[in-house]
N, CA, C and O atoms as a printed pandas DataFrame, in Angstrom:
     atom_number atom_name residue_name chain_id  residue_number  x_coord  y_coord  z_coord
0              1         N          UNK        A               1   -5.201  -27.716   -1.753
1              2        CA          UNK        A               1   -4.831  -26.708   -2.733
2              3         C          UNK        A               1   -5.464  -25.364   -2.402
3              4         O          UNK        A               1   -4.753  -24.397   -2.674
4              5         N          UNK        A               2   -6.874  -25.059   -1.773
5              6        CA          UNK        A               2   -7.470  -24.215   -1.835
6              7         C          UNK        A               2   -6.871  -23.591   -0.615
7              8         O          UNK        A               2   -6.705  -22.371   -0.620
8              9         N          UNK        A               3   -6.445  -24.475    0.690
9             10        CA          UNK        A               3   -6.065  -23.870    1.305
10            11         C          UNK        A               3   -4.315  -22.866    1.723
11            12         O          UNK        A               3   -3.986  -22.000    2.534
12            13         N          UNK        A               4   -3.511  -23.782    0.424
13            14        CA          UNK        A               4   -2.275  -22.840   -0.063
14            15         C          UNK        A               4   -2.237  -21.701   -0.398
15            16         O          UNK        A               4   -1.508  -20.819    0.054
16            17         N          UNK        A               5   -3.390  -21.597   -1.607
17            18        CA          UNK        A               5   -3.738  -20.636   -2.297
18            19         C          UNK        A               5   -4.089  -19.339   -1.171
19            20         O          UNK        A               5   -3.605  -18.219   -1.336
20            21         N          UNK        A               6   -5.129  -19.723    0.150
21            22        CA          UNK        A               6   -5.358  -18.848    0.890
22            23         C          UNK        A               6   -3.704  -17.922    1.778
23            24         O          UNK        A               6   -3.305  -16.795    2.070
24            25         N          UNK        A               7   -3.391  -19.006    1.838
25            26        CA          UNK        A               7   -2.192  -18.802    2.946
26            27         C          UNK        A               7   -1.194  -17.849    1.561
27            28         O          UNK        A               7   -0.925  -16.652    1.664
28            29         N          UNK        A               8   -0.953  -18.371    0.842
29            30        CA          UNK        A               8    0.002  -17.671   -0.143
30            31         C          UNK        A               8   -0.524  -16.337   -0.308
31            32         O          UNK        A               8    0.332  -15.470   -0.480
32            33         N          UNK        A               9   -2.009  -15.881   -0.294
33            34        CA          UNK        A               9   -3.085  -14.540   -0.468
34            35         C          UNK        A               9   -2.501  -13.710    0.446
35            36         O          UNK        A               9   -2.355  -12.536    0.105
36            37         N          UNK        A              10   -1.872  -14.294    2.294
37            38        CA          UNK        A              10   -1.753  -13.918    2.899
38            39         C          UNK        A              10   -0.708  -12.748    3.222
39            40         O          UNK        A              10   -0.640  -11.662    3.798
40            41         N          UNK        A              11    0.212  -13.837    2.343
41            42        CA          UNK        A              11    1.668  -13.278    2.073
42            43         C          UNK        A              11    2.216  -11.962    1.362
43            44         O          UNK        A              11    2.991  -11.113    1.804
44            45         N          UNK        A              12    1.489  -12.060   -0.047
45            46        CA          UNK        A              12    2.008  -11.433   -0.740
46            47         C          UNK        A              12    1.326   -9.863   -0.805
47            48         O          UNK        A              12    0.436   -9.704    0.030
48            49         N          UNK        A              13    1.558   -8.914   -1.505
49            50        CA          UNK        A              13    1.155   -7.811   -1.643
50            51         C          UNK        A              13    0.960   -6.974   -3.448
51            52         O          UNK        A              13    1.920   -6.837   -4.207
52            53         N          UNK        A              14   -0.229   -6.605   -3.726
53            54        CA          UNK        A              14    0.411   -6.405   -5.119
54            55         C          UNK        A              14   -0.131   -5.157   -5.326
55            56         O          UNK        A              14   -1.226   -4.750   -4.937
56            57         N          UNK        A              15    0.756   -4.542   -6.003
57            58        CA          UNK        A              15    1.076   -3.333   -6.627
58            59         C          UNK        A              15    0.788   -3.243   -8.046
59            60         O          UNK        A              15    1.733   -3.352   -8.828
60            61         N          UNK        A              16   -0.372   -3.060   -8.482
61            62        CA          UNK        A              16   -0.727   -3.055   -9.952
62            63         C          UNK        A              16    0.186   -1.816  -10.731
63            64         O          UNK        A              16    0.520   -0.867  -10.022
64            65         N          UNK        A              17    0.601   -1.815  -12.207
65            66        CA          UNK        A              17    0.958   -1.229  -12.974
66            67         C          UNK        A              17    0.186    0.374  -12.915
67            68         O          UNK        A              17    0.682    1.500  -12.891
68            69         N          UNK        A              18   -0.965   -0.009  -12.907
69            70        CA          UNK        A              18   -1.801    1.355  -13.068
70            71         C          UNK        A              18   -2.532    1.146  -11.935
71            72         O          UNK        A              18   -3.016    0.071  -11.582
72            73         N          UNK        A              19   -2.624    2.503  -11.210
73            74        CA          UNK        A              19   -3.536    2.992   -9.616
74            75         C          UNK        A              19   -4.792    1.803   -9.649
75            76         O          UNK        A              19   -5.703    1.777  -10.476
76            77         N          UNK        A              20   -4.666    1.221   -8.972
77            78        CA          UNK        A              20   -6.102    0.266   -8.096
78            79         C          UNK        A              20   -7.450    1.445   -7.534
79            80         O          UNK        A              20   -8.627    1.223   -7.818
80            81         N          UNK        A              21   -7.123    2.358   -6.928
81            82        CA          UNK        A              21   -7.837    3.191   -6.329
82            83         C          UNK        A              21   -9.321    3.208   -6.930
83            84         O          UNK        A              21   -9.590    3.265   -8.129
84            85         N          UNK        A              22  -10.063    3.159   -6.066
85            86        CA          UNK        A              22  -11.874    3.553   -6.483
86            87         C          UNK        A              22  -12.272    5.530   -6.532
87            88         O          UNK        A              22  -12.689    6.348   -5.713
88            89         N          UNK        A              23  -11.927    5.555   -7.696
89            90        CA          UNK        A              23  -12.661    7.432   -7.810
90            91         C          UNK        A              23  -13.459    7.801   -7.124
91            92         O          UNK        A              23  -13.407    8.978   -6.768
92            93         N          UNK        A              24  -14.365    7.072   -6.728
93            94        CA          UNK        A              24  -15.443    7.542   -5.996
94            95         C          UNK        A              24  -15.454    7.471   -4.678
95            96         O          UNK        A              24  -16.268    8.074   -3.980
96            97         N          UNK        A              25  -14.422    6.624   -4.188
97            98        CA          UNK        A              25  -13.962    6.480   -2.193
98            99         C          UNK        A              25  -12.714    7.629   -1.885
99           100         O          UNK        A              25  -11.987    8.127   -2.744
100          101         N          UNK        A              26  -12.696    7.791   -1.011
101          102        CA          UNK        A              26  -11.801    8.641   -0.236
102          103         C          UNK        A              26  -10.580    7.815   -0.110
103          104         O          UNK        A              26  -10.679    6.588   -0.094
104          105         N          UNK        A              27   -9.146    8.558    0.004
105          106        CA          UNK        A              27   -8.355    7.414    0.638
106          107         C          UNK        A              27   -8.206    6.452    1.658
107          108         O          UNK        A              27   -7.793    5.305    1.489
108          109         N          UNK        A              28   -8.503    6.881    2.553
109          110        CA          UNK        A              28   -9.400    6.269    3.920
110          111         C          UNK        A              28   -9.837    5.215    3.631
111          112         O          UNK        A              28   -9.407    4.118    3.988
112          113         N          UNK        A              29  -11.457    5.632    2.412
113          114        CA          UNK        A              29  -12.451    4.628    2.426
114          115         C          UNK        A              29  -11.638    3.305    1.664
115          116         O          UNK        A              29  -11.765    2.145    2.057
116          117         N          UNK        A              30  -10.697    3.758    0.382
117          118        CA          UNK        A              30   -9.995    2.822   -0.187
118          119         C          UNK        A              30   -9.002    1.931    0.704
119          120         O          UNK        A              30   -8.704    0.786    0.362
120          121         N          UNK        A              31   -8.689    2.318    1.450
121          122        CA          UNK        A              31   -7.227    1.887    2.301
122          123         C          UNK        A              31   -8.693    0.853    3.454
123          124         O          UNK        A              31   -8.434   -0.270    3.888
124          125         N          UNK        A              32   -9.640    1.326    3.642
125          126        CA          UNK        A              32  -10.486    0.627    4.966
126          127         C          UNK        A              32  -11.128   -0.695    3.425
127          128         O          UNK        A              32  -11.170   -1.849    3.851
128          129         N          UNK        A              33  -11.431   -0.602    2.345
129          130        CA          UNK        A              33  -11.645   -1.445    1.440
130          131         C          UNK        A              33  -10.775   -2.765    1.503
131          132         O          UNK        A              33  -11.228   -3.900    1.650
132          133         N          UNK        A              34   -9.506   -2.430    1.373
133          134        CA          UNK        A              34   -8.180   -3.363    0.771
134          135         C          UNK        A              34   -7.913   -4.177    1.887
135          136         O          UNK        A              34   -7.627   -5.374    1.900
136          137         N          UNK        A              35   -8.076   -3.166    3.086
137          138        CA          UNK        A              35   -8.328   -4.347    4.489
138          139         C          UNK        A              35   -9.022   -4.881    5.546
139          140         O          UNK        A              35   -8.922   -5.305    6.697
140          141         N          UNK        A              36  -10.088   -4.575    4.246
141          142        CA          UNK        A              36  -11.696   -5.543    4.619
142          143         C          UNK        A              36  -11.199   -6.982    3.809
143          144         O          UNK        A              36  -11.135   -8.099    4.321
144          145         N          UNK        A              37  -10.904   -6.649    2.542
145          146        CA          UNK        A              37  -10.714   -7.339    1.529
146          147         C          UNK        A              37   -9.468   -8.423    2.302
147          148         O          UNK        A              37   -9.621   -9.562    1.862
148          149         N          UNK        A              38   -8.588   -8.360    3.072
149          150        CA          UNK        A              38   -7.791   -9.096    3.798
150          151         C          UNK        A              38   -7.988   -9.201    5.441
151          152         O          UNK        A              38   -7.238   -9.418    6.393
152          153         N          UNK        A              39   -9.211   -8.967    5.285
153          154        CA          UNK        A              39   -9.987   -9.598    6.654
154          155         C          UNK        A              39   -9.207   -9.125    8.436
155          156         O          UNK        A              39   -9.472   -9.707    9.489
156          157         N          UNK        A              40   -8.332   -8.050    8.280
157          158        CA          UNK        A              40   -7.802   -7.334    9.375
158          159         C          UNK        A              40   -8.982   -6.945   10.135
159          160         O          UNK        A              40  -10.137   -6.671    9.807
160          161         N          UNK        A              41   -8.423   -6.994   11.133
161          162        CA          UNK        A              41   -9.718   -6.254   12.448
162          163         C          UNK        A              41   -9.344   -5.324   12.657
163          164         O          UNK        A              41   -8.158   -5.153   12.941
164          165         N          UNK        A              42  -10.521   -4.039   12.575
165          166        CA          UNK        A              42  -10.457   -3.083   13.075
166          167         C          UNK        A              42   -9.557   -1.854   13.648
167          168         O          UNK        A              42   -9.406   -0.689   13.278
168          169         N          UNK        A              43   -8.971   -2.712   14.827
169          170        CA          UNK        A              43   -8.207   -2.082   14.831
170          171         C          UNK        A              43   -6.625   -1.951   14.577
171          172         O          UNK        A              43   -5.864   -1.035   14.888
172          173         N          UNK        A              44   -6.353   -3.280   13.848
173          174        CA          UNK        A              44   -4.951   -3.478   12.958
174          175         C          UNK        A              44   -5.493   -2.538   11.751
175          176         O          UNK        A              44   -4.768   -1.551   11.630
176          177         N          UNK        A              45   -6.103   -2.556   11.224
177          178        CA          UNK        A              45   -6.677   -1.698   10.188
178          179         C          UNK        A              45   -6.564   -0.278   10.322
179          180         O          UNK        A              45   -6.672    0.160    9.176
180          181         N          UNK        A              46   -6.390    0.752   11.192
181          182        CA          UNK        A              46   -7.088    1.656   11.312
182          183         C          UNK        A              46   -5.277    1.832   12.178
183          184         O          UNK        A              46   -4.933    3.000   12.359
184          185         N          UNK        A              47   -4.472    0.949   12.548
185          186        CA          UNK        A              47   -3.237    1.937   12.847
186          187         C          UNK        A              47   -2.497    1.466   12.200
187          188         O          UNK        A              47   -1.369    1.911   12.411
188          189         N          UNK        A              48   -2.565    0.495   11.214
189          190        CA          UNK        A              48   -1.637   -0.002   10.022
190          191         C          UNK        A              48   -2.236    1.418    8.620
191          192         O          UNK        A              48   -1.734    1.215    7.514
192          193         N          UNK        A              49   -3.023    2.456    8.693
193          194        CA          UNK        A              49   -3.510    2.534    7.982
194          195         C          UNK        A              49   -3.288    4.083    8.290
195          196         O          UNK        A              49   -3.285    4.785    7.280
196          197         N          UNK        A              50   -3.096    4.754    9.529
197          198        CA          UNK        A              50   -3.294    5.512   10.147
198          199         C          UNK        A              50   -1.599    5.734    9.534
199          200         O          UNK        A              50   -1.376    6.631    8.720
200          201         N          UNK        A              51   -0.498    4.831   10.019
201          202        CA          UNK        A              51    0.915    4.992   10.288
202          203         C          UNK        A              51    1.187    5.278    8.990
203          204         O          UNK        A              51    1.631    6.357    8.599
204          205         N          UNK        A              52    0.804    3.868    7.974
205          206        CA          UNK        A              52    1.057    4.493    6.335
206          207         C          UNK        A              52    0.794    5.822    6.012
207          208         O          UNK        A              52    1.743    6.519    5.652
208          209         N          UNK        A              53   -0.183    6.235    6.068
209          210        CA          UNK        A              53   -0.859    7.566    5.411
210          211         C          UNK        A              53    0.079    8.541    6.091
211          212         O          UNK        A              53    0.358    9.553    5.449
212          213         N          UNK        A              54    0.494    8.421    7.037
213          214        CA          UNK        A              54    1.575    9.342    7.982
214          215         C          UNK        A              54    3.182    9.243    6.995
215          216         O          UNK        A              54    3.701   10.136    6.325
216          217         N          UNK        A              55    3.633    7.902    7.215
217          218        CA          UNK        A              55    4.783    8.009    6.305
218          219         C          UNK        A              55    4.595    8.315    4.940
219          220         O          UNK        A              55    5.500    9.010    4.478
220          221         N          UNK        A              56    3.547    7.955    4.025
221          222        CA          UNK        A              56    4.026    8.323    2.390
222          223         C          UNK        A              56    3.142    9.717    2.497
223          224         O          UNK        A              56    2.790   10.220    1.430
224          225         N          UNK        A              57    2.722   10.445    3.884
225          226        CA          UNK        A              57    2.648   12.263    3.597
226          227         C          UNK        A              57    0.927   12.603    2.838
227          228         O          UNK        A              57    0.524   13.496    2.092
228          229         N          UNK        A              58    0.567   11.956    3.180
229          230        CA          UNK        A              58   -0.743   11.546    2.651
230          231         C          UNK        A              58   -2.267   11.724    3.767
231          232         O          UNK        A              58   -3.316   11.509    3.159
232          233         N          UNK        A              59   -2.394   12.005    4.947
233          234        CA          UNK        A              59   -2.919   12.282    6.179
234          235         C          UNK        A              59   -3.568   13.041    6.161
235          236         O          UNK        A              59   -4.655   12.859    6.710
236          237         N          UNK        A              60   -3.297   14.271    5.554
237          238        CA          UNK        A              60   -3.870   15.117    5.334
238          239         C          UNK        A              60   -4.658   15.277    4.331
239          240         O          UNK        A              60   -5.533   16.132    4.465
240          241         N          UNK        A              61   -4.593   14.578    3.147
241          242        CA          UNK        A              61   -5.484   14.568    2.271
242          243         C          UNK        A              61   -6.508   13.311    2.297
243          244         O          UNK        A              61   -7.501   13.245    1.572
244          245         N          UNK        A              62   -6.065   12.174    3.379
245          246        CA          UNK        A              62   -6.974   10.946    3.009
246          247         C          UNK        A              62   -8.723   11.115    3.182
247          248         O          UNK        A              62   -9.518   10.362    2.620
248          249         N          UNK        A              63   -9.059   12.102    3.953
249          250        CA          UNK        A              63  -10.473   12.328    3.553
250          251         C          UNK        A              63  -11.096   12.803    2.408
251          252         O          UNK        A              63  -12.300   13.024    2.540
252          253         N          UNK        A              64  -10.683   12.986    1.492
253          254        CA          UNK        A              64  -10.821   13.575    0.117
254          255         C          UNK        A              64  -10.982   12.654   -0.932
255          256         O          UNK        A              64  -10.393   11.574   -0.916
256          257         N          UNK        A              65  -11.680   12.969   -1.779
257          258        CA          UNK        A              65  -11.825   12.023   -2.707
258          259         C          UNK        A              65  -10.973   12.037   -4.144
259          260         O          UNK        A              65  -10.659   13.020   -4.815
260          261         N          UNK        A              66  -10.730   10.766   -4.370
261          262        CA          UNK        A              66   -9.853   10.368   -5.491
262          263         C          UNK        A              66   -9.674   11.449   -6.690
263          264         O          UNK        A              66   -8.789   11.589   -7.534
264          265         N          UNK        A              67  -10.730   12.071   -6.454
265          266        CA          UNK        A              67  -10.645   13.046   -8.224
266          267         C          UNK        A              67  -10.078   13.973   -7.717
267          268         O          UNK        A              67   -9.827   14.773   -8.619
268          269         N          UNK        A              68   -9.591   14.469   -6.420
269          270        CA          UNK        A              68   -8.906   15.422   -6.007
270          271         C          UNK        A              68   -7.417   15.435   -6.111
271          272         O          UNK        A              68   -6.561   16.319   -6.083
272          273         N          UNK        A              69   -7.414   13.671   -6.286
273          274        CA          UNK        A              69   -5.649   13.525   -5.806
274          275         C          UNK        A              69   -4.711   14.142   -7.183
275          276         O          UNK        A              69   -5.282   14.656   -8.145
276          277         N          UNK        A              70   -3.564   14.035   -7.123
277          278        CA          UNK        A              70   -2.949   14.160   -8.214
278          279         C          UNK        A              70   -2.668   12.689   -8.427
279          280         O          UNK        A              70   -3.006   11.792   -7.654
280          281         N          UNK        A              71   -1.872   12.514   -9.802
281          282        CA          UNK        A              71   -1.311   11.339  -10.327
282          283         C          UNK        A              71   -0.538   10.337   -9.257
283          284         O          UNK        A              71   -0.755    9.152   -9.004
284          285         N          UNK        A              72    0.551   11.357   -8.666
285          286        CA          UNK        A              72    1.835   10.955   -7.635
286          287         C          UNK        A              72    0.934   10.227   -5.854
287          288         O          UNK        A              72    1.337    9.393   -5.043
288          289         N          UNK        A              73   -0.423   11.107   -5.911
289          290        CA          UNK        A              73   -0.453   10.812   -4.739
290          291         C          UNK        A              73   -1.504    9.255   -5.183
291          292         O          UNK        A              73   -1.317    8.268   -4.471
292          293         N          UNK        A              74   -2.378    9.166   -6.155
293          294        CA          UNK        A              74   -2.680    8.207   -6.159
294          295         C          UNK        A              74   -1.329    6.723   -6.122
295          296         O          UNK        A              74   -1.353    5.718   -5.412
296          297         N          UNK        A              75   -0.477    7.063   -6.975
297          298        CA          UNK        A              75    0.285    6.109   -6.829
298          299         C          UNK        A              75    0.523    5.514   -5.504
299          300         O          UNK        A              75    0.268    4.327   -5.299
300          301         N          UNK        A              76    1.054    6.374   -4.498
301          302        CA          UNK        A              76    1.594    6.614   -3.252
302          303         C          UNK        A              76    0.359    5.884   -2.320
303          304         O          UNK        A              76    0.639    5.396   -1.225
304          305         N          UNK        A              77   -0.995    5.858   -2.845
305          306        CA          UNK        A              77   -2.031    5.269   -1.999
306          307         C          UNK        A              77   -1.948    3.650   -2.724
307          308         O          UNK        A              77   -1.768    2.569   -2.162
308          309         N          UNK        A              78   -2.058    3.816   -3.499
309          310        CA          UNK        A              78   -2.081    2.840   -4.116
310          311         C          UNK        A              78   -0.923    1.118   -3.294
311          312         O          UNK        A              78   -1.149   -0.079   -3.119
312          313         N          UNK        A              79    0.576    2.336   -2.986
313          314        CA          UNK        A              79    1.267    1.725   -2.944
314          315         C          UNK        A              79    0.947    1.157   -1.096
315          316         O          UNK        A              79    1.214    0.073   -0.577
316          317         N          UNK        A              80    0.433    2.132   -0.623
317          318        CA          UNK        A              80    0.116    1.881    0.860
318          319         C          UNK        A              80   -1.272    0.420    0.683
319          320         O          UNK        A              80   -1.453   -0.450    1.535
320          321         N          UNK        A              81   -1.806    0.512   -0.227
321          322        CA          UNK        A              81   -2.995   -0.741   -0.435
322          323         C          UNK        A              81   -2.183   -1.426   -0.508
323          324         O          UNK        A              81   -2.406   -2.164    0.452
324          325         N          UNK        A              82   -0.977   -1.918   -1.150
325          326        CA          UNK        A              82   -0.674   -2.794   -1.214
326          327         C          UNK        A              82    0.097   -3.488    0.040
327          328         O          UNK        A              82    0.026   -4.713    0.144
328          329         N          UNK        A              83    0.954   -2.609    1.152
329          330        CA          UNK        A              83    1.023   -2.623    2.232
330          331         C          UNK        A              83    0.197   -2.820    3.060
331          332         O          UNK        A              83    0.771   -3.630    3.788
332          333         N          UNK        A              84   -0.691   -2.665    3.445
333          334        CA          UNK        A              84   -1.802   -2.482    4.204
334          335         C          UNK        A              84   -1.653   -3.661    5.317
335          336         O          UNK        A              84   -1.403   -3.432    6.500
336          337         N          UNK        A              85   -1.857   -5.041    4.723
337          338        CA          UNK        A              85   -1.905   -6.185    5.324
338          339         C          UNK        A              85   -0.564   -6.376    5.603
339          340         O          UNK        A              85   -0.398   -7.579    5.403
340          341         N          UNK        A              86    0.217   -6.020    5.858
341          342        CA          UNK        A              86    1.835   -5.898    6.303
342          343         C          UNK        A              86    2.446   -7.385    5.754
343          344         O          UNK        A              86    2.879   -8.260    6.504
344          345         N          UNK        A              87    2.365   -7.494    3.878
345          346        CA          UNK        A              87    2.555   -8.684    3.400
346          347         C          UNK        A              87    4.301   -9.058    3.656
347          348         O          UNK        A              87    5.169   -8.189    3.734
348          349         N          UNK        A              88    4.558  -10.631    3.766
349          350        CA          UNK        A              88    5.528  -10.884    3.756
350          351         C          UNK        A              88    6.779  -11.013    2.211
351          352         O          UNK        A              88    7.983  -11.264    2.153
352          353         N          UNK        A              89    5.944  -10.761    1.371
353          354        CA          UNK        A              89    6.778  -10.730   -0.193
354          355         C          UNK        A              89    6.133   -9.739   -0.674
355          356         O          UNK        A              89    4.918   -9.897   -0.556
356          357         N          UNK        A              90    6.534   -8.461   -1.332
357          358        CA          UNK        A              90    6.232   -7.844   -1.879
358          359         C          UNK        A              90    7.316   -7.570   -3.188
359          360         O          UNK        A              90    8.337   -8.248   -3.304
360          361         N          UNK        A              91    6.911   -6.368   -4.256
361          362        CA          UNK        A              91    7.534   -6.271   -5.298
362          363         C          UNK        A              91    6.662   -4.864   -5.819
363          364         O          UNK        A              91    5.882   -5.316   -6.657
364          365         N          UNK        A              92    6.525   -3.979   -5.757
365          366        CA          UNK        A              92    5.771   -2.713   -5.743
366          367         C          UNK        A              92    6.790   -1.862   -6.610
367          368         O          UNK        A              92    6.256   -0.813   -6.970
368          369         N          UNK        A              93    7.979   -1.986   -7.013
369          370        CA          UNK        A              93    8.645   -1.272   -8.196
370          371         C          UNK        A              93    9.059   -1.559   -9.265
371          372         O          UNK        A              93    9.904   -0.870   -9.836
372          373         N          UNK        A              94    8.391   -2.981   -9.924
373          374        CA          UNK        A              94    8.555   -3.131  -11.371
374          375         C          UNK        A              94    7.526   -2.324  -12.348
375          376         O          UNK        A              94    6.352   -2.674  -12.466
376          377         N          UNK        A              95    8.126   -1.131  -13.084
377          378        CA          UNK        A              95    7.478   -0.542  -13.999
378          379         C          UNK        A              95    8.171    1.148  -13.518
379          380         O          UNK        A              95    7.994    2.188  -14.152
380          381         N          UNK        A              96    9.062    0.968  -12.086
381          382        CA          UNK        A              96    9.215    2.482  -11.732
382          383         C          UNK        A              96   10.465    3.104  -12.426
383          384         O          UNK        A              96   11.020    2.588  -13.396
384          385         N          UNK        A              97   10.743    3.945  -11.994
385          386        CA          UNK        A              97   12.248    4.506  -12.748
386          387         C          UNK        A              97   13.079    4.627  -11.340
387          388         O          UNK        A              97   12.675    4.963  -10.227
388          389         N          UNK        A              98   14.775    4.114  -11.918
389          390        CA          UNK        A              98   15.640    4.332  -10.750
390          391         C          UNK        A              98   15.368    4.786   -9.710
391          392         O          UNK        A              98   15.145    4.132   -8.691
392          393         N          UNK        A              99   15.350    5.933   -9.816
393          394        CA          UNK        A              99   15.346    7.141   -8.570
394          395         C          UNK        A              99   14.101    7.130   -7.976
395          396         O          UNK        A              99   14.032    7.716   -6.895
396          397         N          UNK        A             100   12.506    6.306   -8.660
397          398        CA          UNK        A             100   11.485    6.433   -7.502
398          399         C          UNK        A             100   11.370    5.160   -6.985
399          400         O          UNK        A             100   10.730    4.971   -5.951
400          401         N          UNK        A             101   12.135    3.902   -7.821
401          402        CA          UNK        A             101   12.454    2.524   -7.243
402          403         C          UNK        A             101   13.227    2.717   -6.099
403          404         O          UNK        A             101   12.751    1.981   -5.235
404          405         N          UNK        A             102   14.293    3.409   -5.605
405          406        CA          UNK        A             102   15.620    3.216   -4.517
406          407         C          UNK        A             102   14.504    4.076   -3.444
407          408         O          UNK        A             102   14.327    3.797   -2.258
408          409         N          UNK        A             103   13.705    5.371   -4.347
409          410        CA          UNK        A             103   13.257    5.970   -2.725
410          411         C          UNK        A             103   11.773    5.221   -2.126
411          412         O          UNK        A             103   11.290    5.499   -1.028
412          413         N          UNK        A             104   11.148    4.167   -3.152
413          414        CA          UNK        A             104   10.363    3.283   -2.598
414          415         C          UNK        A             104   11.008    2.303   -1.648
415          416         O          UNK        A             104   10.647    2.402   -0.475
416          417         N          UNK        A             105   11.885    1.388   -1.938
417          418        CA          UNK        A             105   12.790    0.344   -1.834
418          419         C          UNK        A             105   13.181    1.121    0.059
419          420         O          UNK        A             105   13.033    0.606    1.168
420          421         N          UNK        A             106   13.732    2.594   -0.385
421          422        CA          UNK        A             106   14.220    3.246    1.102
422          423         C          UNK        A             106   12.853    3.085    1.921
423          424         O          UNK        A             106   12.881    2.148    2.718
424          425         N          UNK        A             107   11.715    3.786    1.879
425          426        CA          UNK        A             107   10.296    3.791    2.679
426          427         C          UNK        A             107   10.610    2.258    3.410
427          428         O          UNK        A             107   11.183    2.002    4.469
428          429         N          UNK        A             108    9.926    1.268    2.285
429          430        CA          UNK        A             108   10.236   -0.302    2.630
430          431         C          UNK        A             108   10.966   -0.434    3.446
431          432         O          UNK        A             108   10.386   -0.652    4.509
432          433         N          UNK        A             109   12.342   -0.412    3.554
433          434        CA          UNK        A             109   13.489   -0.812    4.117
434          435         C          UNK        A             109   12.968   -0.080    5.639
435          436         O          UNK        A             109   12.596   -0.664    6.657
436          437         N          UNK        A             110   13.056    0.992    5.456
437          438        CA          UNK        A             110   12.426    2.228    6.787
438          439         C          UNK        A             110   11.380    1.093    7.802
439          440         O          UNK        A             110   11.479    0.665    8.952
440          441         N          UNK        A             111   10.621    0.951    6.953
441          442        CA          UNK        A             111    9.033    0.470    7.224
442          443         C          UNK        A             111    9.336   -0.551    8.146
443          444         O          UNK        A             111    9.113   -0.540    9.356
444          445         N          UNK        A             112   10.038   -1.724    7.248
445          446        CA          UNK        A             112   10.383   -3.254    7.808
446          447         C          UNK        A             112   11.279   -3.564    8.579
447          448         O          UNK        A             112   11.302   -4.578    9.276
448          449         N          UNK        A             113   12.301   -2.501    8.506
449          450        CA          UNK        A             113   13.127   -2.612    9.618
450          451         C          UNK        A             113   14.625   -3.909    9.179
451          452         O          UNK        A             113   15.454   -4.501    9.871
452          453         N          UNK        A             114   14.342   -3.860    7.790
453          454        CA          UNK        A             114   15.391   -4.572    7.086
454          455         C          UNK        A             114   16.792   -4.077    6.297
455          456         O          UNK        A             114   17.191   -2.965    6.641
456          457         N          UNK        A             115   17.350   -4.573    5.577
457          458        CA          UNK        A             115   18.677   -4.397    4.820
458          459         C          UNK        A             115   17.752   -4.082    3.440
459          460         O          UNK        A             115   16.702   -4.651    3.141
460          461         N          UNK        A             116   18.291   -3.244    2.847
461          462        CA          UNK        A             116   17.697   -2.842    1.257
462          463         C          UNK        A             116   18.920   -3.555    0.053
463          464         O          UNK        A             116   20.132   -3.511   -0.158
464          465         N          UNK        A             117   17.830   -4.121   -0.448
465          466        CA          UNK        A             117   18.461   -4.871   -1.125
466          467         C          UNK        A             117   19.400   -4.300   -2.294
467          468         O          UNK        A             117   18.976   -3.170   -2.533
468          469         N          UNK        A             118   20.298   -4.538   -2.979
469          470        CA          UNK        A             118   21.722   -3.881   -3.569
470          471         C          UNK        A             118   20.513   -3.841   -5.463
471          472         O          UNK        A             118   19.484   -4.509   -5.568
472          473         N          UNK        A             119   20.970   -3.075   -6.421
473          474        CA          UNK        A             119   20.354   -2.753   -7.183
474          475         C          UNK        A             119   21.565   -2.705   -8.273
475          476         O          UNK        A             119   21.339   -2.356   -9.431
């Protein structure tokens, strides 16, 4: 059982309702947190982490700390934590509205290199 539980940890990705982010870490430091926390090495970490912050436009601010961000960009980090470990099931737009669900759903689709699913 304990060891399902691990393997299923592996898989999934979660996207809390309200920002995960630590106020007091940088985006960086948060994004190098989430995949300590899923045991990536180094350097999967650091270009899985590098590439996100590049696509959701965020690169430029990830040395900065959380009280700097706005609302939108915490989300947007938030949503890259949940990516991070390049999970195989995710679900990162229940709670969004249409139009920022389809242009999340688009990133995803971009990202994975898949079919976007019909809405």
């Amino acid at each position: 059982m304990q060891e399902e539980s691990a393997r299923i940890k592996e898989l999934i990705g979660v996207c809390p309702q309200e920002t995960a982010v630590d106020p007091y870490l940088t985006g960086v430091e948060n994004l190098e947190l989430f995949g300590n926390l899923y045991a990536l090495d180094r350097s999967t970490l650091r270009e899985r982490r590098d590439m996100l912050l590049e696509k959701m436009g965020l690169n430029q601010d990830a040395k900065r700390k959380m009280e700097k961000y706005s609302g939108g960009m915490k989300r947007r980090l938030s949503l890259i934590m949940t990516l991070i470990q390049d999970p195989q099931i995710d679900e990162p737009t229940a709670g969004m509205d249409p139009q920022l669900r389809r242009a999340v759903w688009d990133f995803m689709t971009e990202l994975k290199g898949e079919t976007r699913p019909s809405f």
